[in-house]
C-alpha positions in Angstrom: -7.1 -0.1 12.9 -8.5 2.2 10.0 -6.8 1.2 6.5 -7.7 3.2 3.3 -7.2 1.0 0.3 -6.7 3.0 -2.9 -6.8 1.8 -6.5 -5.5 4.2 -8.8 -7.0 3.5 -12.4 -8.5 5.4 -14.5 -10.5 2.5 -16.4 -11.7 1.3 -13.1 -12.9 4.8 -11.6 -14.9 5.1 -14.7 -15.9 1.2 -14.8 -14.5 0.2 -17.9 -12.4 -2.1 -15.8 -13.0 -4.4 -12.8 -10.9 -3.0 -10.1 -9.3 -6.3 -9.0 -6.6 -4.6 -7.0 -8.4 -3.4 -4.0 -10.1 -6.9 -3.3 -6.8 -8.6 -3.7 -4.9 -6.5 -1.2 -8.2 -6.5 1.1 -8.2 -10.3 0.9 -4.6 -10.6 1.4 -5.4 -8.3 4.5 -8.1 -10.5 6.0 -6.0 -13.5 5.3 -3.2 -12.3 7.0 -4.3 -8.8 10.1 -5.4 -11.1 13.4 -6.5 -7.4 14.8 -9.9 -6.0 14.3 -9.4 -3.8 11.0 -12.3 -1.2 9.2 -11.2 -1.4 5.5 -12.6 1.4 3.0 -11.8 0.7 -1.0 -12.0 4.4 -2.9 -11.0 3.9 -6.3 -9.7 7.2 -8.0 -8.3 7.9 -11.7 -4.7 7.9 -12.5 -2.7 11.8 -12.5 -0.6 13.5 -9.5 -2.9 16.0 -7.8 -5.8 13.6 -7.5 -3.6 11.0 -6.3 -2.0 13.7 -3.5 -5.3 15.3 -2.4 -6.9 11.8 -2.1 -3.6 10.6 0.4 -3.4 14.5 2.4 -7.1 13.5 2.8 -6.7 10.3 3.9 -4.1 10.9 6.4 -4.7 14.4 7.5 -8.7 14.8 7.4 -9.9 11.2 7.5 -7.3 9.7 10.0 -6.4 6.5 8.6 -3.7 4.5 10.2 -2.5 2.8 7.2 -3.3 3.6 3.4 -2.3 1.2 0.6 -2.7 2.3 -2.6 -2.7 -0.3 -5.6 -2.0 0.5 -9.4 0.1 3.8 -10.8 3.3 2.3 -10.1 4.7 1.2 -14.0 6.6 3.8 -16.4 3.4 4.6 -17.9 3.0 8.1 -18.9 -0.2 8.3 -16.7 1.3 6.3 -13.5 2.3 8.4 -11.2 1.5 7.5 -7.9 5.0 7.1 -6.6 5.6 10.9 -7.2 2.4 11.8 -5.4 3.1 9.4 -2.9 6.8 11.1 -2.2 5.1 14.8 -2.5 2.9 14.0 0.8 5.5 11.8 2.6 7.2 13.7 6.0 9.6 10.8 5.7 10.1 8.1 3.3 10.7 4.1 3.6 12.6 3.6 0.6 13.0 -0.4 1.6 9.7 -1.3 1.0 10.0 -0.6 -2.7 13.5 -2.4 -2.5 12.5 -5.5 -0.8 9.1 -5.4 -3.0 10.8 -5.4 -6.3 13.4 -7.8 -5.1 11.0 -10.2 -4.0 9.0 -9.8 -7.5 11.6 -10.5 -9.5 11.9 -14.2 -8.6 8.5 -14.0 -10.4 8.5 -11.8 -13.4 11.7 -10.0 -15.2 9.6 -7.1 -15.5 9.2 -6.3 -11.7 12.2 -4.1 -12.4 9.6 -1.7 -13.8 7.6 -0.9 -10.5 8.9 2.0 -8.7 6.5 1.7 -5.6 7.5 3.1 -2.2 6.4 3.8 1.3 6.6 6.0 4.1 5.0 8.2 6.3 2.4 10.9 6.7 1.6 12.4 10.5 0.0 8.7 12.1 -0.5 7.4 8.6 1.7 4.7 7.4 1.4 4.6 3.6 2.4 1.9 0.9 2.2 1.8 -2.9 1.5 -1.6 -4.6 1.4 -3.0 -7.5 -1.9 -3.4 -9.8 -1.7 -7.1 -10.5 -3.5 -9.4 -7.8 -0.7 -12.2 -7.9 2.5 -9.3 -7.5 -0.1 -8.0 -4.7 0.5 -11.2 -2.7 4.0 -11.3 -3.6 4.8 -7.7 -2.4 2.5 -7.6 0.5 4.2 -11.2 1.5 7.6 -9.8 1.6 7.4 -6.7 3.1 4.1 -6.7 6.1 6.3 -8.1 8.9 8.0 -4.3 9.4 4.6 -2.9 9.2 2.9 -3.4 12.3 6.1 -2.6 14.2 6.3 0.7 12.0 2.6 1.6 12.7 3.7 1.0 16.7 6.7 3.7 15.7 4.5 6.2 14.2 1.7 6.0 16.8 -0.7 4.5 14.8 -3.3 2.3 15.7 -1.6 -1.3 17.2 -1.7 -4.3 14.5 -0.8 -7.3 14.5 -0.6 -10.3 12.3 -1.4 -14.3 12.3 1.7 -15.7 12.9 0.0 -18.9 11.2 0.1 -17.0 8.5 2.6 -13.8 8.7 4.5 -13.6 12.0 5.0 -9.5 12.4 8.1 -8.9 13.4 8.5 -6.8 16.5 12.0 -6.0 18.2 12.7 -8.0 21.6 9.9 -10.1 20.9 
């Protein structure tokens, strides 16, 4: 199991900011993935085409199963990783976003804000989080039981979860 995290900052690609995105969803990841995972953190700045090359790479040249970015995801002028997201997406998993958001908002009234989303790419299942570590947890929380039964849809690389922890939910099992 290959998984791309991606922060999308432009403070933190230029080191004015400690990226503390990408640790939080790789921790989260190591917390919760019982399957042997290879996780790469690229941090990239903010802005449409760099955010779409960087995913088309991912997926299409680099082969990575799953890809989730973190940051981009506000009403910011410069946040726009949703749109990139949806411009490399061959289908799109607009529950993720839902259930993310709904889940949030038991948290913070301003989780009505994020506009992440998911779907897929070829073999690559891709998700958009948010920037904050503790809405990380939240949304990651919520929504990672589909995921390994999605990667198993998509013919991605098999993944599967602590149930300790996380149990993954997989039809008829």
């Amino acid at each position: 199991m290959r998984i791309a995290i991606l922060t999308i900052s432009d403070r933190a690609s230029r080191g004015e900011y400690e990226d503390r995105g990408g640790p939080a969803v790789e921790a989260w990841l190591m917390r919760t993935v019982s399957t042997h995972m290879r996780i790469d953190r690229i941090i990239i700045p903010d802005g449409f085409e760099t955010t779409r090359d960087t995913l088309i790479e991912l997926s299409d040249a680099k082969a990575y199963d799953m890809i989730l970015t973190t940051g981009g995801t506000g009403p910011a002028p410069r946040d726009l990783t949703p749109e990139a997201t949806q411009s490399v997406l061959t289908k799109e998993l607009p529950g993720f976003g839902e259930l993310m958001r709904k889940a949030s908002l038991d948290y913070v009234a301003t989780a009505i804000l994020s506009r992440q989303t998911a779907g897929v790419r070829g073999k690559t299942f891709i998700l958009n989080l948010p920037g904050s570590p503790a809405s990380i947890d939240v949304c990651l929380t919520a929504v990672f039981a589909a995921v390994p039964y999605c990667l198993d849809l998509i013919g991605a690389a098999f993944a599967d979860t602590d149930p300790n922890v996380l149990k993954a939910h997989r039809p008829g099992r």
